[in-house]
LUMVEXKOL-518443 format. One line per 2 residues: number of its first residue (from 0); their letters; for each residue x, y, z of C-alpha. Coordinates in steps of 0.5 Angstrom, whole numbers, plus 500, padded with zeros to 3 digits. Layout:
BEGIN
NUM> a> X/Y/Z  ...
//
This chain:
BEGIN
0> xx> 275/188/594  270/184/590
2> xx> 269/185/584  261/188/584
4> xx> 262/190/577  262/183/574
6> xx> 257/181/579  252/186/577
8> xx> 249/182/571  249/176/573
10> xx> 243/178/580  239/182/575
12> xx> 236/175/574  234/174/582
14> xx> 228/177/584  227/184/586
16> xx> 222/181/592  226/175/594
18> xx> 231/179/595  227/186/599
20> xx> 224/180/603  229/179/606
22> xx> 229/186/609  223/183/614
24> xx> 226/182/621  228/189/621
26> xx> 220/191/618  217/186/623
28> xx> 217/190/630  215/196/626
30> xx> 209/192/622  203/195/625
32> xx> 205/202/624  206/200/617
34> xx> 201/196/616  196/201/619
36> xx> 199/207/614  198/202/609
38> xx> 190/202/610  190/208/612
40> xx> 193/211/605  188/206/600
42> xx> 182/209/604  186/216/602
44> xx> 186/213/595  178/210/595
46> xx> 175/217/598  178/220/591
48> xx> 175/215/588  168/218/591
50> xx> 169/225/589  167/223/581
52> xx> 161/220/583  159/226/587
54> xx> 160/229/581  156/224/577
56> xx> 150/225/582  151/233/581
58> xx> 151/234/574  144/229/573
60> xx> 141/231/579  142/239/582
62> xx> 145/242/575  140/238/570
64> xx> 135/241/575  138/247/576
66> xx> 138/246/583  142/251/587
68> xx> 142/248/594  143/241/591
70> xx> 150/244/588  151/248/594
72> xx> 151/241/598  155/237/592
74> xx> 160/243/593  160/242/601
76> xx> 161/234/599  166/234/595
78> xx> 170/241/600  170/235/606
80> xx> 172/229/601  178/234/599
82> xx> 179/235/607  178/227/609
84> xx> 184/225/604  188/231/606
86> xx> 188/229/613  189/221/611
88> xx> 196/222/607  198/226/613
90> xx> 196/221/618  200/215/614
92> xx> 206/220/613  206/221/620
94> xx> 205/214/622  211/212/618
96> xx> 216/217/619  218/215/626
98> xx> 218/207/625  222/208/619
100> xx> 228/212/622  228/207/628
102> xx> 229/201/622  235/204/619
104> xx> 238/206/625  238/200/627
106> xx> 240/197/621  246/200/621
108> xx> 248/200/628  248/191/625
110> xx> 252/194/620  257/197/623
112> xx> 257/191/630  258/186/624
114> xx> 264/190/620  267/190/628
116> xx> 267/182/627  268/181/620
118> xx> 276/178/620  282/182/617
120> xx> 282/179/610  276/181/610
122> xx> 277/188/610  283/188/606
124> xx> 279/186/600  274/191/601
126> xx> 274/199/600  273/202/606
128> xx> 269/208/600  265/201/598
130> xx> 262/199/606  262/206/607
132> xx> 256/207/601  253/202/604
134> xx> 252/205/611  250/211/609
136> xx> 247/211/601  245/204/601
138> xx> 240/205/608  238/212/605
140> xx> 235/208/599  231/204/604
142> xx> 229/208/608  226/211/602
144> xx> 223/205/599  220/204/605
146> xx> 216/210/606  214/211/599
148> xx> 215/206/594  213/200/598
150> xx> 206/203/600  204/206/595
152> xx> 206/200/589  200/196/594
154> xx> 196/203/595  196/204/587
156> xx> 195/197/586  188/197/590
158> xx> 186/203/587  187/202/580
160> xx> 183/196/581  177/200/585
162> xx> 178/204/579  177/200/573
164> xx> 172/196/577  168/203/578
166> xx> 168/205/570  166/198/568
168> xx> 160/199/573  158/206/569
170> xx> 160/203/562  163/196/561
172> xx> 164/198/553  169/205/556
174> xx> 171/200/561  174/196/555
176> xx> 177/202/552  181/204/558
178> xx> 184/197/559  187/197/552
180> xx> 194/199/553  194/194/560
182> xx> 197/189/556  203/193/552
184> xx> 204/197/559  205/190/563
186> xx> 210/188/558  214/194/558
188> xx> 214/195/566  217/188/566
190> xx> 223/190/560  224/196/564
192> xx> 225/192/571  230/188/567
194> xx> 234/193/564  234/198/570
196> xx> 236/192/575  244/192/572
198> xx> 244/200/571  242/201/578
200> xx> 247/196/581  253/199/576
202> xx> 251/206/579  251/204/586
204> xx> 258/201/586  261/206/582
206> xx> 258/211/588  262/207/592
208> xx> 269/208/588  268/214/588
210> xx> 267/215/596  273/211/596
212> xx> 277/216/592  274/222/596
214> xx> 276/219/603  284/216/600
216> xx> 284/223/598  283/227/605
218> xx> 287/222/608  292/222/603
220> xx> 292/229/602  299/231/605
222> xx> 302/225/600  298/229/594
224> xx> 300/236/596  308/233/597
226> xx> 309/230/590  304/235/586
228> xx> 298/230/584  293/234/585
230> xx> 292/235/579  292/227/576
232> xx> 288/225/583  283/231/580
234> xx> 283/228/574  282/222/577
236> xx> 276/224/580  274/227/574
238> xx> 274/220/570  269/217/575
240> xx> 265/222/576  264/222/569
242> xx> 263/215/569  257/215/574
244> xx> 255/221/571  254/217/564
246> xx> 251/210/569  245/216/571
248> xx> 244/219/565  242/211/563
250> xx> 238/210/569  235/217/566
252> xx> 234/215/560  230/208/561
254> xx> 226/212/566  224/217/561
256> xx> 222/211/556  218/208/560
258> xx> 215/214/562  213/216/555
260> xx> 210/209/555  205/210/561
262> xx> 204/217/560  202/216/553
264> xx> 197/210/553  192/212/558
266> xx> 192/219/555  191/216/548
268> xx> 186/212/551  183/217/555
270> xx> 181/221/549  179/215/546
272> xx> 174/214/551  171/222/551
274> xx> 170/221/544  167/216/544
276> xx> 163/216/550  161/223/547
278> xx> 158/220/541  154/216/547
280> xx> 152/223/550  149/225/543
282> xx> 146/219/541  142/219/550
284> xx> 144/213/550  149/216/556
286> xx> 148/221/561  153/227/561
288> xx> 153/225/569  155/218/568
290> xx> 161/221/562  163/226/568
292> xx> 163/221/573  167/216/568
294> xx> 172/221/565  174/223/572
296> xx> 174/216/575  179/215/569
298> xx> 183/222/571  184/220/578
300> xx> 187/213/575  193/218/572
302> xx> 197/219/578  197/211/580
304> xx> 199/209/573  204/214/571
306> xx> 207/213/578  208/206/576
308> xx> 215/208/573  219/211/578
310> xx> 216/206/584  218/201/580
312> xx> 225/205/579  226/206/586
314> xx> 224/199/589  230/197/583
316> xx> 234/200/587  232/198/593
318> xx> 234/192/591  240/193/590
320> xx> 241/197/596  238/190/600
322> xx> 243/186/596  250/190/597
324> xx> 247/191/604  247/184/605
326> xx> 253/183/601  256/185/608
328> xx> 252/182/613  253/174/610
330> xx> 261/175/610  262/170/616
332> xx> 265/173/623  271/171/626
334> xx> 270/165/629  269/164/636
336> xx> 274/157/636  278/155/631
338> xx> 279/149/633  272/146/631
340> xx> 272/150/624  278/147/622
342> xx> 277/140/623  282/139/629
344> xx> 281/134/634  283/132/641
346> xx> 289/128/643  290/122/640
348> xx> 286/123/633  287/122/627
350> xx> 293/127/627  296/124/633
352> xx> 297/126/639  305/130/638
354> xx> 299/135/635  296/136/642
356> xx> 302/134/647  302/139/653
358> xx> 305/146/651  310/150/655
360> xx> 309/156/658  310/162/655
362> xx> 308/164/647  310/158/643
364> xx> 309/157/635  307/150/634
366> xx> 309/148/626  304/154/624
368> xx> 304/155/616  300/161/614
370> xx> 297/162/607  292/169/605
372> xx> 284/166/604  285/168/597
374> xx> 292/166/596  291/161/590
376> xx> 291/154/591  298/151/591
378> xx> 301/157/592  307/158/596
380> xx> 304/159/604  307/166/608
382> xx> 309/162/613  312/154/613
384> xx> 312/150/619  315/155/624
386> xx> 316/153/630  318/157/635
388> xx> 318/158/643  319/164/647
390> xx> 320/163/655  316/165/660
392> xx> 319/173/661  323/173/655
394> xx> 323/178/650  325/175/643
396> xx> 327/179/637  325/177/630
398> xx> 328/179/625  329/178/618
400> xx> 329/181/610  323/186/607
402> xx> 317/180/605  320/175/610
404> xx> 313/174/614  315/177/620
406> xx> 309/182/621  304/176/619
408> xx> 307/172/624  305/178/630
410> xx> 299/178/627  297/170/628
412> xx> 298/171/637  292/176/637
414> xx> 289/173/632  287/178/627
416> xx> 288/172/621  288/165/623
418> xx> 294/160/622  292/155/616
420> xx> 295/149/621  299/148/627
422> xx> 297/152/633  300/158/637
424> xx> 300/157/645  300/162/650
426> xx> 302/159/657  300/152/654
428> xx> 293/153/652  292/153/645
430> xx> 290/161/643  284/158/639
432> xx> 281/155/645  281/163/649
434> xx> 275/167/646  278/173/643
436> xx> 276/179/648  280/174/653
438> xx> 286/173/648  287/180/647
440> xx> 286/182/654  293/178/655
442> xx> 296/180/649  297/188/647
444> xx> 300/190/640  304/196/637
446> xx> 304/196/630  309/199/626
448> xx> 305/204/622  300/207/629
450> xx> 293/208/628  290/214/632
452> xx> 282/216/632  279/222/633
454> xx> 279/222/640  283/226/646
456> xx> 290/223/647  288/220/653
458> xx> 281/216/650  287/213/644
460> xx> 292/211/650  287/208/654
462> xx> 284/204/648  289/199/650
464> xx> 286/197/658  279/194/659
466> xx> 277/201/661  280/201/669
468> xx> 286/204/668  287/212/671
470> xx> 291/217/670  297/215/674
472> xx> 296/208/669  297/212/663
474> xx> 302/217/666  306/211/667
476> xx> 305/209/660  307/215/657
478> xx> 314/215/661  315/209/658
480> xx> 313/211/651  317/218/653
482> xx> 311/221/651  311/228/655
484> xx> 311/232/649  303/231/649
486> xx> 303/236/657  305/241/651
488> xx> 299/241/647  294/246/649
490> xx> 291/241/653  295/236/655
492> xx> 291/230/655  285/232/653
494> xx> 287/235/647  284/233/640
496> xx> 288/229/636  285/229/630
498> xx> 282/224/624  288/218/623
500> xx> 292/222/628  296/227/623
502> xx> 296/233/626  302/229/630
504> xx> 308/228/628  310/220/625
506> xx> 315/219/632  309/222/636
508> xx> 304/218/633  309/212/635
510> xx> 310/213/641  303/214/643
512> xx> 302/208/639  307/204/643
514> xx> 304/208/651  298/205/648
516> xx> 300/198/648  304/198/655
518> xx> 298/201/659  295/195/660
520> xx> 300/191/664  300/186/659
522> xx> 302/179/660  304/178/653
524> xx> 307/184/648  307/184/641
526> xx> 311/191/637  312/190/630
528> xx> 318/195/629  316/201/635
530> xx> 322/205/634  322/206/626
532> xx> 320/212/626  324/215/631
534> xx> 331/219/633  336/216/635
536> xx> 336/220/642  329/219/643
538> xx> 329/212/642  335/212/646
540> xx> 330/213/652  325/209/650
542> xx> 329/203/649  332/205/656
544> xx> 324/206/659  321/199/655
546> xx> 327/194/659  323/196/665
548> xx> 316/194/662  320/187/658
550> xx> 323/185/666  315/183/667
552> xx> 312/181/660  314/175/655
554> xx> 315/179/649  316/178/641
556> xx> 319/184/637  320/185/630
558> xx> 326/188/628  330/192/625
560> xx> 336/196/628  341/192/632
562> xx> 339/197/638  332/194/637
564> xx> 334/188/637  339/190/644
566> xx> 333/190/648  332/182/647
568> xx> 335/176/650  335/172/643
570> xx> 333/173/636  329/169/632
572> xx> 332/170/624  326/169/619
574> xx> 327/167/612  323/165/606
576> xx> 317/164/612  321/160/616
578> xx> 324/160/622  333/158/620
580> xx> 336/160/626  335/162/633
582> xx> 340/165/639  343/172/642
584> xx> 345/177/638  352/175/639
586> xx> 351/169/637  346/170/630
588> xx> 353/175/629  358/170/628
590> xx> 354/163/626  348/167/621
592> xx> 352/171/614  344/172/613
594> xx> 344/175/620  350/179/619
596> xx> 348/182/613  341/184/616
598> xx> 345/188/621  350/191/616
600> xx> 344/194/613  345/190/607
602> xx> 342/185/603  341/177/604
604> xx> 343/176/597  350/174/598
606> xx> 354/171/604  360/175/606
608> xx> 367/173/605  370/171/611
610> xx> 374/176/613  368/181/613
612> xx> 364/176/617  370/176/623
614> xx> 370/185/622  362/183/624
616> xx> 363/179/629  368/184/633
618> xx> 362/189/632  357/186/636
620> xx> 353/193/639  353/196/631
622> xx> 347/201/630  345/204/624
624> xx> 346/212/625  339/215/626
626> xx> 334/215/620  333/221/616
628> xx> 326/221/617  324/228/622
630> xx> 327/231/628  321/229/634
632> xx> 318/236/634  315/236/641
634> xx> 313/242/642  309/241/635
//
């Protein structure tokens, strides 16, 4: 995940407007409504601003005359002043409310289509608790900031100015003396939106760690249970939240010193005008009316100042919100064609034209080197100079030691990382060339760890087709996959798996994983390691099931056990990033120590001595005894 805590400080600097600015392509459908409620709200504000001339006009007129049906009829304005203020604030919240879910529904639909796109690197740096903030507290605060702040900062700014103007008017030397604490007010509002910038940022990101944590605790639950961690992951959380605890309690603490400053000084000045202006009185050369009416034109102003604090507080943190919101939307999508991005140009560039020469059919790695976009410049690559071929209907073992490379290297067919030079063809076409909707829809993938959503186990096998498929396609796969246990759930298909699938056994979920891949008739199949975790019984079956579904399909497969590797015509040895021998597994057996080892369930450190390599070589159908993991439990 980036690092948004050293971030932090050094964006307080950027403006909080440039930065909102950007939220103006969602805001602009929605414009006239906000704009309306917006004009609706000042003619709120300045119908409050009437009501103290009225009280002018009642107190020099009906009550300085003793003129009941004067102050009856001052009464009745005022009651109707009251009403049409009333039924204005509600007309402006009624105009916002509809266009503003409509903004943040629509922002995070983007969000989430965006997350959709973004490459794999990218989030394998990101939290999954950090995007997730971002979807769901970050647009709450903007949806907020929205409805209110941004309204009324604009509605409170006309009717301050409204307002003094209507004091200088009666008076302009009580004017002065409201006016005096602008300067001090100012100067402090902007130490605060300084201050307040950091605070707000440091708070959302620590919001976003601790949903991290929150959401690695559910899904981990069984792991924490297994060891007993409960009380340290408790603990854990105790910590975080204490620490955001602390952030929020110095946002409290600048907000309540600006505060004190904003309510205190136009309470001091207020009552420097009241004795003043009652000095006035005293002397005629004020009317009591005018002192009323000033006074409360002074009281009406409270609420519009002293709300300045915390719509400032608010658009802060809807800064930051739009900022970390942004953060996301500027990280760049995959890339419909690799080709032009990286610079590659056509047969007889400045490459040369063996970079280009007409590729042969099947799935064939040209020179293809690999290093992670973050890897540190120089940096050994994961992958160096592979290149290898697989025929058209030929199904090719990969093997090789733990950190060899042979998961990254299945990721590069369907593109979930893209290779940093050479290329991968699929039947002679550069897969670079292919947009990635028609590149995956040739290629399925089984991934060793399988990933189930919450969904039926149907909808989670069928994810593996452009939606075509029936139920006698996903009978099949499930046959294939010798998934059968799933007709002894309480639904059959139908039944609900469960979030990430964990209501299901390991061997279950792989299975399903490996139905997944298979239900699309692939012409191109990639399984990273499929039958790990299942026994040796029922990977027995599927290996006997899958030979059918490999007759019809070019294949790479990641192995490990010599009755996984059985199951193709040769076997590609992986080691250090690069490809150092290729044949069947008879012949990896007798001409690769590396290769021997690797099936004798050892390590590559140390060759064998040469009589252990001739016991190796008269044991060619070796299998590992089954792997202590679970028992498939199909009626589970």
């Amino acid at each position: 995940m980036p690092t948004t805590r050293a971030t932090a400080e050094d964006r307080t600097g950027r403006s909080a407007v440039r930065t909102l600015l950007r939220l103006w392509p969602y805001v602009r459908p929605v414009r006239l409504r906000l704009f309306t409620a917006a004009f609706v709200a000042i003619v709120a504000s300045c119908v409050g601003l009437v009501i103290p001339l009225v009280l002018k006009w009642m107190v020099d007129g009906p009550v300085a005359g003793r003129d009941p049906g004067g102050v009856w009829l001052g009464a009745l304005c005022l009651l109707l002043l009251g009403i049409a203020e009333a039924v204005l604030f509600g007309l402006r919240r009624w105009l916002v409310a509809r266009p503003l879910s409509h903004v943040e529904a629509e922002m995070r639909a983007d969000l989430y289509r965006h997350l959709q796109r973004l490459p794999v690197a990218f989030h394998d740096r990101w939290a999954s608790g950090q995007l997730l903030s971002r979807g769901t507290t970050d647009l709450m605060l903007l949806r907020m900031f929205l409805a209110f702040p941004l309204t009324f900062l604009l509605v409170n700014g006309v009717t301050i100015l409204v307002g003094v103007v209507i004091m200088l008017l009666q008076d302009w030397a009580l004017g002065l003396v409201i006016l005096g604490p602008a300067v001090p007010v100012m100067l402090t509002c902007g130490v605060f939106e300084k201050r307040y910038a950091g605070v707000a940022r440091l708070a959302q990101d620590q919001v976003g760690d601790l949903t991290t944590v929150v959401e690695e605790s559910v899904l981990g639950i069984r792991i924490i249970k297994g060891f007993g961690r409960h009380r340290s992951q408790a603990r854990a959380f105790r910590e975080l939240s204490l620490t955001l605890r602390g952030t929020e309690l110095r946002k409290a603490r600048l907000l309540a010193t600006i505060w004190a400053v904003i309510v205190t000084l136009p309470e001091l000045s207020i009552g420097a005008a009241l004795v003043v202006g009652a000095g006035q009185v005293a002397d005629g050369a004020l009317s009591a009316g005018t002192l009323v009416a000033f006074l409360s034109t002074a009281l009406a102003l409270r609420w519009p100042v002293e709300s300045i604090g915390f719509l400032l507080a608010m658009s802060q943190e809807a800064a930051t919100a739009t900022e970390r919101y942004f953060e996301v939307m500027d990280a760049q999508p995959e890339k419909p064609s690799a080709l032009g991005d990286r610079g590659r140009v056509p047969p007889g560039g400045v490459h040369g034209s063996a970079d280009f020469a007409p590729a042969p059919a099947g799935l064939r790695f040209h020179d293809v080197t690999f290093r992670y976009p973050d890897a540190p410049a120089g940096s050994v690559p994961v992958l160096d100079r592979v290149d290898l071929h697989i025929r058209p209907g030929e199904s090719m073992a990969l093997v090789g030691a733990t950190g060899s490379g042979k998961t990254t290297l299945t990721a590069l067919v369907p593109r979930l990382h893209e290779v940093t030079s050479g290329r991968i063809t699929l039947d002679g076409h550069d897969i670079t060339t292919l947009s990635r909707e028609e590149l995956r829809s040739l290629v399925a993938v089984a991934f060793e760890e399988p990933t189930l959503f919450s969904a039926s186990v149907g909808e989670n096998v069928l994810m593996g087709t452009d939606g075509t498929a029936g139920a006698e396609e996903l009978e099949r796969a499930l046959s294939v996959a010798q998934a059968g246990f799933v007709h002894a759930l309480p639904h059959g298909t139908g039944t609900q798996v469960g979030e990430q699938g964990l209501s299901l056994s390991g061997g279950q979920r792989q299975r399903l994983a490996l139905a997944r891949a298979v239900v699309g008739r692939p012409r191109f199949l990639v399984l990273d390691d499929p039958l790990s975790a299942l026994d040796v019984h029922t990977e027995a079956a599927v290996e006997a099931a899958l030979r059918q579904v490999l007759a019809d399909t070019t294949a790479l497969i990641v192995a490990h056990r010599p009755s996984t590797v059985l199951l193709a015509d040769r076997v590609a040895l992986l080691s250090g990033g690069r490809i150092t021998a290729v044949g069947t597994h008879h012949e990896l057996l007798r001409t690769s120590a590396e290769y021997a080892h690797l099936m004798a369930g050892e390590g590559p450190e140390e060759p064998e001595e040469p009589e252990q390599l001739e016991v190796l070589k008269e044991l060619p159908d070796l299998e590992e005894p089954g792997e202590p993991e679970e028992e498939e439990d199909d009626a589970r």
